[in-house]
DOLUM-58497 format. One line per 5 residues: number of its first residue (from 1); their letters; for each residue y, x, z of C-alpha. Coordinates in steps of 0.05 Angstrom, whole numbers. Example, Ala and Ser with C-alpha at 12.3 -4.5 7.8 and 13.67 -1.06 7.14 Angstrom:
BEGIN
1	as	-90,246,156; -21,273,143
// end
This chain:
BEGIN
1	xxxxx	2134,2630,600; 2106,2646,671; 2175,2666,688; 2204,2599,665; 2153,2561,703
6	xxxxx	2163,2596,769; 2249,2588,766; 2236,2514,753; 2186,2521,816; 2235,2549,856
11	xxxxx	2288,2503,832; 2247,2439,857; 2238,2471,928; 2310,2485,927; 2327,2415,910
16	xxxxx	2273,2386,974; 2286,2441,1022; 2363,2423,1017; 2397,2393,1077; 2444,2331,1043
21	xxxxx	2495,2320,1094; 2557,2269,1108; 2608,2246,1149; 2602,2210,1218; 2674,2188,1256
26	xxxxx	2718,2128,1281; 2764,2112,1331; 2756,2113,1407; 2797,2047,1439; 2812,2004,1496
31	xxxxx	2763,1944,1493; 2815,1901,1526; 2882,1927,1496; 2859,1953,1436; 2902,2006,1449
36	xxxxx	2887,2089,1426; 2848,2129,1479; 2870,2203,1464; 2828,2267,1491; 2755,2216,1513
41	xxxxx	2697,2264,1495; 2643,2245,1445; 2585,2272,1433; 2540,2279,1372; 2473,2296,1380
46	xxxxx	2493,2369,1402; 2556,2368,1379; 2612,2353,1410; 2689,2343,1406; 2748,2301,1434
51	xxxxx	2796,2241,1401; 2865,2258,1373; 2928,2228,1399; 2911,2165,1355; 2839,2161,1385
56	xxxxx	2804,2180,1314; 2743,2237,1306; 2708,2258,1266; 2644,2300,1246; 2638,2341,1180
61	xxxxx	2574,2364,1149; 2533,2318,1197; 2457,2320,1168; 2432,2262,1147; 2383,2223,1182
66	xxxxx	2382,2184,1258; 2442,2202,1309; 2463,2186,1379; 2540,2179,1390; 2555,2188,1465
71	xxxxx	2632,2169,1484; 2657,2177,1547; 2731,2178,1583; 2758,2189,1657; 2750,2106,1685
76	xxxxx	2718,2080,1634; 2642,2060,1613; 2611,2112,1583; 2588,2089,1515; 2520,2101,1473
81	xxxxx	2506,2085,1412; 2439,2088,1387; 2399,2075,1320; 2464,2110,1276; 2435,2127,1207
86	xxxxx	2476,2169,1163; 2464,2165,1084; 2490,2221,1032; 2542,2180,1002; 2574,2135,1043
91	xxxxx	2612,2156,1122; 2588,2125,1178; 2654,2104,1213; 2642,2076,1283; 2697,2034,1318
96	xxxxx	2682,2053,1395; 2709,2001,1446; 2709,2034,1519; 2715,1985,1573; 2748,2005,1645
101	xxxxx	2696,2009,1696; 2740,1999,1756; 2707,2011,1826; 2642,2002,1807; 2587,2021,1746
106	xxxxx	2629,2089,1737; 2562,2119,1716; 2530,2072,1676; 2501,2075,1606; 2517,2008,1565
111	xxxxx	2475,2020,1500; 2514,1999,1447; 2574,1958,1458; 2588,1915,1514; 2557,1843,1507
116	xxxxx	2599,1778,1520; 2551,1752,1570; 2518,1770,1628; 2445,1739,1608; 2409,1722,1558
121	xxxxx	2441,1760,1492; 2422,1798,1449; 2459,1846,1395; 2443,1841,1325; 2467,1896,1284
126	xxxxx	2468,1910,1211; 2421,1971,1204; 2369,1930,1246; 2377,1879,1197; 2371,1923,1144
131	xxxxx	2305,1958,1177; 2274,1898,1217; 2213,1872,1169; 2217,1793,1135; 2288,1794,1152
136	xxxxx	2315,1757,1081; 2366,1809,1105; 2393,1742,1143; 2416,1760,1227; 2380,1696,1247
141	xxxxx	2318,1717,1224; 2325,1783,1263; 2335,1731,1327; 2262,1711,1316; 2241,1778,1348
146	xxxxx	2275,1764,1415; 2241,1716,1459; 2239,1648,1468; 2265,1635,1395; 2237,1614,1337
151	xxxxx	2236,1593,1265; 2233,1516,1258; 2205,1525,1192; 2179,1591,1146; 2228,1570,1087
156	xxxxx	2296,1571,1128; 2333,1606,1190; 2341,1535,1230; 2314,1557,1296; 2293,1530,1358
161	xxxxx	2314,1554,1424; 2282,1551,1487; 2245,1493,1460; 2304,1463,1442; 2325,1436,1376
166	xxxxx	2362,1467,1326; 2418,1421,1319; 2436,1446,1384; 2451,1513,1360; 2521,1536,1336
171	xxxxx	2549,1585,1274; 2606,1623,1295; 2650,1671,1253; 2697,1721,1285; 2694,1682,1349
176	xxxxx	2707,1611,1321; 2657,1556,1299; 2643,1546,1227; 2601,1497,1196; 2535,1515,1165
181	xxxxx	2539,1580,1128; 2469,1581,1095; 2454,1566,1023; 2402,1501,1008; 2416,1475,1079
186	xxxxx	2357,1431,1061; 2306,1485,1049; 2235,1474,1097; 2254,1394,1122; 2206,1337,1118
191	xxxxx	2258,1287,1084; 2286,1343,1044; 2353,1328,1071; 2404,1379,1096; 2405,1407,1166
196	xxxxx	2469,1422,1215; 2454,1488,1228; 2400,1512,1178; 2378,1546,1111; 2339,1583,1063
201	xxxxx	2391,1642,1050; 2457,1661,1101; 2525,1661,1055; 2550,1718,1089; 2520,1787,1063
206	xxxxx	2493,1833,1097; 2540,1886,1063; 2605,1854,1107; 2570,1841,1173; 2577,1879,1243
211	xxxxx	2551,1873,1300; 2538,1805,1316; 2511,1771,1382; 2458,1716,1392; 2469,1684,1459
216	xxxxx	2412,1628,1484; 2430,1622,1559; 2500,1596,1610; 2551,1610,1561; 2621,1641,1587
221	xxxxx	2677,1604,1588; 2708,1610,1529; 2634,1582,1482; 2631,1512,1470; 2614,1447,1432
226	xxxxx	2535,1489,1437; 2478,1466,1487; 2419,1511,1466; 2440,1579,1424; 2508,1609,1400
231	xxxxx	2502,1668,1342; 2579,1696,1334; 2585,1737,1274; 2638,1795,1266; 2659,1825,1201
236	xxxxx	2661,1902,1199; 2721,1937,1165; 2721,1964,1101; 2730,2055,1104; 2804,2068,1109
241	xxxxx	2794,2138,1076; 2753,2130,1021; 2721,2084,958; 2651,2075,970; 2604,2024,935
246	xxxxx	2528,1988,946; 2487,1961,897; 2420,1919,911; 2366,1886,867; 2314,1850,900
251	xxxxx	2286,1783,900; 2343,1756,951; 2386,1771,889; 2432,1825,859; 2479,1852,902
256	xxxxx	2554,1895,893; 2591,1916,942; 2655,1963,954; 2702,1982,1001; 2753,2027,1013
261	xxxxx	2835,2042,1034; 2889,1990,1011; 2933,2056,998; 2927,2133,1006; 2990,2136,1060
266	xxxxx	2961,2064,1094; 2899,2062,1145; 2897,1980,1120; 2821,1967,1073; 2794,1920,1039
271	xxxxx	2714,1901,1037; 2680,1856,987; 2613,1837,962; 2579,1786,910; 2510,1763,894
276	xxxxx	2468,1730,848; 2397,1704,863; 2341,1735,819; 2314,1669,822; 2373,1644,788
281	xxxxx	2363,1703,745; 2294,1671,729; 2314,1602,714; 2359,1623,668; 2298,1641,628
286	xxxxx	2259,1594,636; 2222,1611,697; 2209,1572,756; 2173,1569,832; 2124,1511,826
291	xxxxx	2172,1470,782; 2232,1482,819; 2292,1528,802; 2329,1560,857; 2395,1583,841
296	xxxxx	2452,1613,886; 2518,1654,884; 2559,1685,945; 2626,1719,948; 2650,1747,1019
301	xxxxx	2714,1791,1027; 2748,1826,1092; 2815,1847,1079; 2843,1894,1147; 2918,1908,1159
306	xxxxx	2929,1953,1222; 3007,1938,1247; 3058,1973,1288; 3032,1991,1369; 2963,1983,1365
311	xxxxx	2967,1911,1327; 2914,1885,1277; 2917,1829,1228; 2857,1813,1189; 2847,1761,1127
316	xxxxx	2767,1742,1106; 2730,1687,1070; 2664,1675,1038; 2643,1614,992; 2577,1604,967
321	xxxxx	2541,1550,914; 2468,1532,906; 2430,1492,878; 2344,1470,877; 2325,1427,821
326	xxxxx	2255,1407,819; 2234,1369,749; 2175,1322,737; 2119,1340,708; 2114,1309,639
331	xxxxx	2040,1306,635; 2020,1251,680; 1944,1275,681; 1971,1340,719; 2005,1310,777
336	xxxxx	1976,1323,845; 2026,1288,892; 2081,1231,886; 2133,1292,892; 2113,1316,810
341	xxxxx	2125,1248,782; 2198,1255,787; 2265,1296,784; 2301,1319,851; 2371,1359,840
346	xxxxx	2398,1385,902; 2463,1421,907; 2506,1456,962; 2567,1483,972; 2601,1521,1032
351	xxxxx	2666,1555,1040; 2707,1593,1098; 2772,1628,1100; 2812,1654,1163; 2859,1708,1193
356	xxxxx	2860,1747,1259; 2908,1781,1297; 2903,1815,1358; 2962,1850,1394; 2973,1894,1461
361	xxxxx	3008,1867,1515; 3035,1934,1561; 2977,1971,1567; 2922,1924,1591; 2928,1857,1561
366	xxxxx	2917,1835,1494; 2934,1769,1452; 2888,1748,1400; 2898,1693,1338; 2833,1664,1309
371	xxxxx	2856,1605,1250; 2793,1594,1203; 2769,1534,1147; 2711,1517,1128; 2671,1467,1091
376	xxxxx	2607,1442,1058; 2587,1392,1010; 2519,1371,1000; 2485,1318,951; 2407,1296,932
381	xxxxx	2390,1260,877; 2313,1227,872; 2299,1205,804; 2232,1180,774; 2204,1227,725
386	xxxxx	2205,1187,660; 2282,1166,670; 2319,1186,612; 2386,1228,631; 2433,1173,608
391	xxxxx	2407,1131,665; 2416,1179,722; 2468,1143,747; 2417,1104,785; 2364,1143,825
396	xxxxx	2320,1123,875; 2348,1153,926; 2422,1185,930; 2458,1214,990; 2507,1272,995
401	xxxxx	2544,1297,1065; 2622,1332,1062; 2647,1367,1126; 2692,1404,1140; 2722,1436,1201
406	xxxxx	2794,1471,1226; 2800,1506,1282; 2848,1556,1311; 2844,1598,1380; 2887,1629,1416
411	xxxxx	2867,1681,1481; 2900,1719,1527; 2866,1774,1567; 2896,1819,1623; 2850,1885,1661
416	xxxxx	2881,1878,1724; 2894,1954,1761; 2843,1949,1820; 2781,1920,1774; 2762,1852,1736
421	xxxxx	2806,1816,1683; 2827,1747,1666; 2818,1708,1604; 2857,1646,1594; 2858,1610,1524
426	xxxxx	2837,1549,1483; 2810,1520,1422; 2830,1465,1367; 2783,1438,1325; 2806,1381,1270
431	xxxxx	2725,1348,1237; 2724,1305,1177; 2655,1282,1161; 2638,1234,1102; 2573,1208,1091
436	xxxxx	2549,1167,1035; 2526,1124,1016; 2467,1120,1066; 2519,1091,1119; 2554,1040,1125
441	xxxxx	2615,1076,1164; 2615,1136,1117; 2678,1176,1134; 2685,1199,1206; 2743,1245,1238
446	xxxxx	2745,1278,1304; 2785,1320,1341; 2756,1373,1397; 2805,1412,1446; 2769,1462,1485
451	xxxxx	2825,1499,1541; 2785,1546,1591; 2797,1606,1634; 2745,1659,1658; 2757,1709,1716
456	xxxxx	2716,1770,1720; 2723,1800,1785; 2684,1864,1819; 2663,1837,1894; 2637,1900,1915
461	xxxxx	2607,1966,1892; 2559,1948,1844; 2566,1876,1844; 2610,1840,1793; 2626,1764,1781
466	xxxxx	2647,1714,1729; 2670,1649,1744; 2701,1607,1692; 2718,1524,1676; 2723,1506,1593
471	xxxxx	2751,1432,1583; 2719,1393,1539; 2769,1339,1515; 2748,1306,1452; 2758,1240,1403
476	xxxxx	2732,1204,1343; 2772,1163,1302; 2725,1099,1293; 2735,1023,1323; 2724,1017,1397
481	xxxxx	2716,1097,1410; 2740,1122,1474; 2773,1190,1490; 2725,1235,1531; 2727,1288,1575
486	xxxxx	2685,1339,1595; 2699,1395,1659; 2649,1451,1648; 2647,1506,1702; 2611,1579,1684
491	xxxxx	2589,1622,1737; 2553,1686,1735; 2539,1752,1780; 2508,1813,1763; 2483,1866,1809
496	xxxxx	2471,1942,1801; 2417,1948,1850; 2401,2020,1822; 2432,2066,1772; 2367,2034,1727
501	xxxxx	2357,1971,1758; 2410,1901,1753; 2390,1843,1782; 2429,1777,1749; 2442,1697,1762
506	xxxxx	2479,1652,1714; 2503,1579,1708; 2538,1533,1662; 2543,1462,1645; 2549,1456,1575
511	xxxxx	2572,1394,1526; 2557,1384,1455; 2597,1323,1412; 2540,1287,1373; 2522,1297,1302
516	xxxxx	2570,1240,1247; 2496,1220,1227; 2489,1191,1307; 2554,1159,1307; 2548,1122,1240
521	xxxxx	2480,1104,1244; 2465,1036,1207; 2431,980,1257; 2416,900,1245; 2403,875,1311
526	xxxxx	2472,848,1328; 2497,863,1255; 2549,920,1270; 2539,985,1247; 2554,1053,1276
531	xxxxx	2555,1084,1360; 2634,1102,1354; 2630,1102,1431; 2579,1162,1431; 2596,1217,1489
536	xxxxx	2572,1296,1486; 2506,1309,1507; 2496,1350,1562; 2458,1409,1608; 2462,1443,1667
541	xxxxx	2434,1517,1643; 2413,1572,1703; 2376,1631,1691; 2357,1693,1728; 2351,1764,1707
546	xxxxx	2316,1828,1727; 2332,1892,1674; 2293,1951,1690; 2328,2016,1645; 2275,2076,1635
551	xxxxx	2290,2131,1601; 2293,2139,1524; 2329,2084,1508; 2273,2041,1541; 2276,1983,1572
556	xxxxx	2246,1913,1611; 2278,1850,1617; 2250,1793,1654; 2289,1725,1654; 2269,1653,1683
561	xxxxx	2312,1590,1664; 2317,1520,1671; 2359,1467,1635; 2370,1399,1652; 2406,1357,1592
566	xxxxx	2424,1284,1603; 2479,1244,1575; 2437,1251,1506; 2445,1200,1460; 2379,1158,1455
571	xxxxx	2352,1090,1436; 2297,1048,1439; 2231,1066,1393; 2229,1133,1442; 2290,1163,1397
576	xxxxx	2323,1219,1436; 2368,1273,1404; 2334,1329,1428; 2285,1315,1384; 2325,1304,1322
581	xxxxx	2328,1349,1254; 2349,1324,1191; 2320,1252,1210; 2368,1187,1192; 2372,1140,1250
586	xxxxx	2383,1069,1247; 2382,1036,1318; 2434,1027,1370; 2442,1091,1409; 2474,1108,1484
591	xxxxx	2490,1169,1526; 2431,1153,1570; 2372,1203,1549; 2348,1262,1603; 2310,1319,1580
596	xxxxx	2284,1384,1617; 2261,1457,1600; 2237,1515,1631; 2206,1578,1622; 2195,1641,1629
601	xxxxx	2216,1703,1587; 2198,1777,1581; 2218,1828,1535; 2211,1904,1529; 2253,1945,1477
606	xxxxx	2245,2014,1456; 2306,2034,1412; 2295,2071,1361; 2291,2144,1377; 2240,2204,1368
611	xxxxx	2224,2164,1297; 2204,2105,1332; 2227,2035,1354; 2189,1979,1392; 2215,1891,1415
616	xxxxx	2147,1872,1448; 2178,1800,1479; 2142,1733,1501; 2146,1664,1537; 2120,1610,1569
621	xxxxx	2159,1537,1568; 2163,1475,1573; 2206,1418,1532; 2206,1350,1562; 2244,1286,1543
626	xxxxx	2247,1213,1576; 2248,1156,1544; 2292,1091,1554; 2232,1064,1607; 2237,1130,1658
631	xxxxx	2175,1169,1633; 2172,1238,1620; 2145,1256,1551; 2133,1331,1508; 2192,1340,1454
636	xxxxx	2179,1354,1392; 2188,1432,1401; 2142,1438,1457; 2099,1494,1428; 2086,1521,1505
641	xxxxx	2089,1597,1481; 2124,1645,1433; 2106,1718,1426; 2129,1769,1376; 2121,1849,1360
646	xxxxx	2168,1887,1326; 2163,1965,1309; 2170,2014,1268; 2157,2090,1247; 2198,2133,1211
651	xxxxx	2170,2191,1174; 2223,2253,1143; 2197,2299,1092; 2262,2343,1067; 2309,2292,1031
656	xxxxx	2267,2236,1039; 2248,2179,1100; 2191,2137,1094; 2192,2075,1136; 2139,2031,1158
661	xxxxx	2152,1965,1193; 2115,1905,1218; 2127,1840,1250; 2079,1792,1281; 2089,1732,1306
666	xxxxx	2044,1675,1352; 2078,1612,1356; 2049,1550,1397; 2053,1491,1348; 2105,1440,1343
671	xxxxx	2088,1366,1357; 2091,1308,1305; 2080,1241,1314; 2014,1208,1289; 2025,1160,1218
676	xxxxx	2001,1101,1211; 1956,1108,1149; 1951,1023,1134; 2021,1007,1146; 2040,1072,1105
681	xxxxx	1997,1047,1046; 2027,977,1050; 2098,1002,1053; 2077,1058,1006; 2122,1115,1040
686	xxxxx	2102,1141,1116; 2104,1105,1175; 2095,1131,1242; 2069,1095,1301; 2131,1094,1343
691	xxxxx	2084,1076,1401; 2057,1150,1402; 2120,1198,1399; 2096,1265,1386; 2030,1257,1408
696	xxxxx	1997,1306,1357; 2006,1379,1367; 2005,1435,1307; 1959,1492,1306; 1992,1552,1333
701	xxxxx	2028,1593,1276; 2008,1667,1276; 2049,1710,1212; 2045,1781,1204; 2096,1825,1161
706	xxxxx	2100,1886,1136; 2157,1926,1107; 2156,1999,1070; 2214,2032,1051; 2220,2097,1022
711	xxxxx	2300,2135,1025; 2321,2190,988; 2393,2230,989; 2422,2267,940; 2491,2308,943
716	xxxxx	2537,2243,929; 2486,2189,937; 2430,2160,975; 2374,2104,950; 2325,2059,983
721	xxxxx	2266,2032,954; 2228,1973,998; 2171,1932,1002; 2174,1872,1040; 2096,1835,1050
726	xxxxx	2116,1771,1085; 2059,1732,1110; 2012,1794,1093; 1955,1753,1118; 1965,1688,1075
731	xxxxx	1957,1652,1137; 1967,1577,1116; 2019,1552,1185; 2017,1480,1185; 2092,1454,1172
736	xxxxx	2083,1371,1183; 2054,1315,1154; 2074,1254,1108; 2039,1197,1072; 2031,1213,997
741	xxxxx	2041,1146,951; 2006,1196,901; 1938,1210,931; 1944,1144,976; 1928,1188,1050
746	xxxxx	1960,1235,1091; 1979,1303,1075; 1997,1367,1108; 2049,1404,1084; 2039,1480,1097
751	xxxxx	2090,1533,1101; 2099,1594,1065; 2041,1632,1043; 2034,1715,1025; 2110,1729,995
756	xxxxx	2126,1806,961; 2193,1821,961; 2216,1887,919; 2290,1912,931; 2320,1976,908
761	xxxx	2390,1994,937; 2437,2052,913; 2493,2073,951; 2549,2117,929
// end
């Protein structure tokens, strides 16, 4: 008996003291050409070893656990990659893009890979998504760590921008704009109407994302149609080599995944995921969130088809559906506020589907295709509680939205011999918008064309410049619309003062076409309806960095910034775009609103490394507007200060890593304008005192999260276990206020309270 109990002792030690290990490799390539780069050196950790003729390596019996990759190759960038995290299951393949370093920056370090601006950008990658706390496992939400940005509203990933407003921000997939790729696009607004640009849940998994870039400053030449933020998602390629699968419960929903080669003699893969929401789950049985069942569904593929000298075609889509129906309650004695005397069925729908190909030109250009789809369909339906369902054909209120965009892009880039590159290229975008029936002119269709060519050039040793000119040429097809144009130039210049010091200086003048809501919008006073000869709104953007490098992956980045918009379409009442949501509008409206903000950001990063990571980052800004009389007013998203902490620690014991993560974020308030409480009880439904435009300030919003996860690896599979505590204070963040017919007064809404999220993820 003793003898059995001390094997099985031993056997358990055995099992904990073993070292689970996997597979780390990839391919090393030219960033412009895309071409092989045979014999660079890359480093492991300790290990080392140099690419094959076809630019691959590879690492066997690699322990689990954190890595640094280190790539390097005679005139190019060297190349690290920090914050790799090999599983027992699954290969980390890495697809290293090396670009030449010319005359100058032979030496330098680029931590992670190159970003497509000179200022203000960030990377957001997959693993931090994965390991950032109160992320909803959504990239956006990982953008409220940097500074400067935050959420517009706890329940979706709309976010404001340098005190700008959301509307202003732009989706991108695969370099090309999309429209808005979140689920309940409606999820956190006053009117309870859908946003441009955000949502409660992002269509686009996790599981197919790589790294992506959030960019809120003077925009290169080739980013347009944006005036505040652009966040361009990439897709990552399924393993070429081998079948590998993810599955994930949690309260976001149920999640499978796989990937894996096309063919055993082909290097093409394929990559696909689907979810379910739990909540959906839920409501299937019967169970709700405060009377309203949430319900969504998400399929996203990439499909990757290497060609002939270096060539690479790609074909990807995603489609999503949703749904939030809220039901009255029956019991009239229970209801607290108008909202639970009647029925509200929302529904949403988004799709995308495009192809890439890139292919080398000699052996320093490259040509790249971008054609993509997309489209969404929203609809709201208001009903009073006691209507019986035969009569839902009449509701209260009724509105739904359809757009839908095409666009296709075509660039050409060329490394010249001596230094720099040029990029020449243009985009195509064919809009169809249909509102009804809130407007009178309910379908509206556009066309955008968006040439532009961007010349990076090294001036001296140390010092390189971008100077670029995007063409803004665009039309709607309405009565009485005109055919504008737009001549945007980009300039930037970035010095290496030091091997750990840069000093940087950026400008751009961006555009932005107007949202269909601004150019059908619905006026009596000369009895025509609709502003068909609406212009782009527009800013001058300038910014200057400082970037101080220390060593362990540390660093300090300081940047100041100003933007000047005018050209914004406003009208009288103190309306001005840049203060615009969701909100109908139903006045005249001209290109003749002016706007300023400016601020001041810092932010120091500590990858992660030595079991710990660190984003300390802050600012101070201002958001102005003036209205039609030439005074200078606070916008709506004037909150005057952001601040955020992110960090973590990582704790290994044998086959396991414990994780602990917080967030915390201090938000200055957002500003709302004051109700009038008699005119709101006459007309039973809020009115604000137009006299007083965001005169009232919010509380500041302070929200702490936590996150715990707990990993284990076995021989042929690893598993997380997680515990997300958003809001672990409860703190109750003031969200806005409305007139309730209900209760007869004003109320105020708050935002999310304490949320637990549970996940459990297995891959294999």
């Amino acid at each position: 008996m003793i003898r059995t109990f001390l094997l099985l002792l031993l056997s358990v030690q055995l099992l904990y003291a073993q070292e689970f290990t996997s597979v780390v490799r990839g391919s090393v390539k030219d960033a412009d050409s895309g071409l092989p780069l045979a014999r660079a050196t890359v480093q492991l950790d300790d290990l080392g070893s140099v690419t094959d003729e076809t630019g691959q390596f590879r690492f066997e019996g690699v322990g689990v656990g954190r890595h640094v990759l280190k790539v390097s190759f005679i005139g190019y960038q060297t190349l690290v990659i920090s914050e790799i995290l090999l599983e027992s299951g699954k290969e980390n393949v890495q697809e290293v893009r090396l670009n030449a370093a010319g005359r100058q920056l032979q030496e330098t370090t680029v931590s992670g890979s190159r970003p497509p601006a000179f200022n203000s950008v960030q990377a957001i990658t997959p693993e931090q998504t994965l390991r950032y706390a109160a992320t909803y496992l959504d990239p956006a939400r990982v953008a409220t760590s940097f500074a400067g940005v935050a959420a517009a509203n706890d329940q979706a990933n709309g976010l404001v921008v340098r005190g700008n407003s959301p509307n202003s921000m732009q989706w991108r997939l695969e370099g090309v704009e999309i429209v808005n790729p979140n689920h309940l696009s409606n999820a956190g607004t006053f009117s309870d109407r859908p946003t441009s640009t955000g949502g409660g849940v992002n269509i686009l998994s996790t599981q197919l994302m790589g790294t992506s870039y959030f960019m809120s400053g003077p925009f290169p030449a080739q980013y347009g149609n944006a005036t505040s933020a652009i966040l361009d998602m990439t897709l990552r390629k399924g393993n070429n080599e081998k079948h590998e699968f993810t599955a994930q419960a949690g309260l976001i929903g149920l999640d499978i995944a796989a990937e894996g080669p096309l063919s055993k003699n082909y290097q093409g893969s394929y990559l696909v995921n689907y979810r379910y929401s739990f909540t959906g789950l839920l409501g299937a049985m019967g169970v709700n969130f405060g009377g309203e069942d949430i319900r969504f569904q998400d399929l996203s593929f990439n499909l990757n088809f290497p060609l002939k000298k270096g060539g690479n075609f790609t074909v990807f889509g995603l489609g999503g559906i949703s749904s939030n129906t809220f039901k009255a309650e029956p019991d009239s004695t229970k209801w607290e506020f108008y909202k639970d005397s009647h029925n509200i069925i929302y529904k949403n729908k988004m799709g995308a589907a495009g192809v890439t190909h890139a292919l080398p030109v000699g052996s320093r250009g490259v040509l790249k295709t971008v054609f993509v789809m997309s489209g969404l369909e929203t609809s709201r339906a208001f009903y009073k509680g006691e209507t019986n369902t035969s009569e839902f054909s009449y509701p209260i209120e009724d509105d739904s939205l359809t757009k839908r965009k095409i666009t296709g892009n075509t660039t050409f880039k060329y490394r010249f011999a001596g230094g720099g590159s040029l990029k020449v290229g243009g985009y195509i975008t064919f809009q169809y918008d249909r509102l009804a029936p809130l407007y009178t002119c309910q379908e509206i269709k556009s066309r955008l064309f968006q040439p532009f060519a961007e010349w990076t050039v090294p001036i001296a040793s140390g010092v390189m410049a971008e100077i670029g000119l995007n063409a803004t040429i665009s039309k709607v097809d309405l009565w009485r619309a005109y055919t504008h144009h737009t001549l945007e130039p980009r300039a930037a210049l970035r010095w290496q003062v030091t091997d750990h010091q840069k000093l940087s200086f950026s400008y751009g003048l961006h555009s932005q076409m107007p949202l269909a809501q601004l150019y059908a919008a619905s006026y009596s006073t000369t009895g025509f309806s609709g502003n068909p000869n609406l212009g782009s709104s527009k800013v001058h953007h300038f910014v200057a960095s400082y970037q101080r490098d220390f060593r362990k992956n540390n660093s300090l980045k300081v940047e100041a910034y100003w933007q000047e918009h005018f050209d914004v379409p406003a009208g009288g009442m103190d309306f001005s775009a840049l203060n615009a949501i969701e909100t109908r509008v139903g006045e005249g409206l001209a290109n003749k609103g002016k706007g300023r903000n400016y601020g001041l950001e810092a932010t120091y990063q500590k990858l992660l490394s030595d079991d710990f990571y660190m984003m300390v980052s802050g600012s101070l800004y201002s958001a102005t507007y003036m209205n039609e009389n030439g005074l200078r007013k606070k916008g709506r998203f004037d909150g005057r200060h952001t601040f955020s902490f992110t960090g973590g620690k990582e704790f290994k014991s044998g086959s396991r890593l414990w994780g602990v993560n917080t967030k915390i974020l201090w938000l200055g308030g957002f500003r709302e304008t004051p109700i009038d409480l008699e005119a709101s009880r006459t007309a039973q439904q809020t009115i604000y005192k137009n006299s007083e435009p965001f005169a009232l300030k919010l509380k500041d919003y302070f929200r702490p999260d936590l996150r715990i996860y707990l990993k284990k690896s076995r021989a042929s599979y690893s598993t997380t276990f997680a515990l997300d505590l958003q809001n672990v204070s409860g703190t109750k963040n003031a969200a806005f206020s409305y007139y309730d017919a209900f209760q007869q007064k004003i109320v105020r809404q708050k935002q999310l309270g304490l949320i637990p999220v549970l996940s459990y993820r297995w891959e294999f």
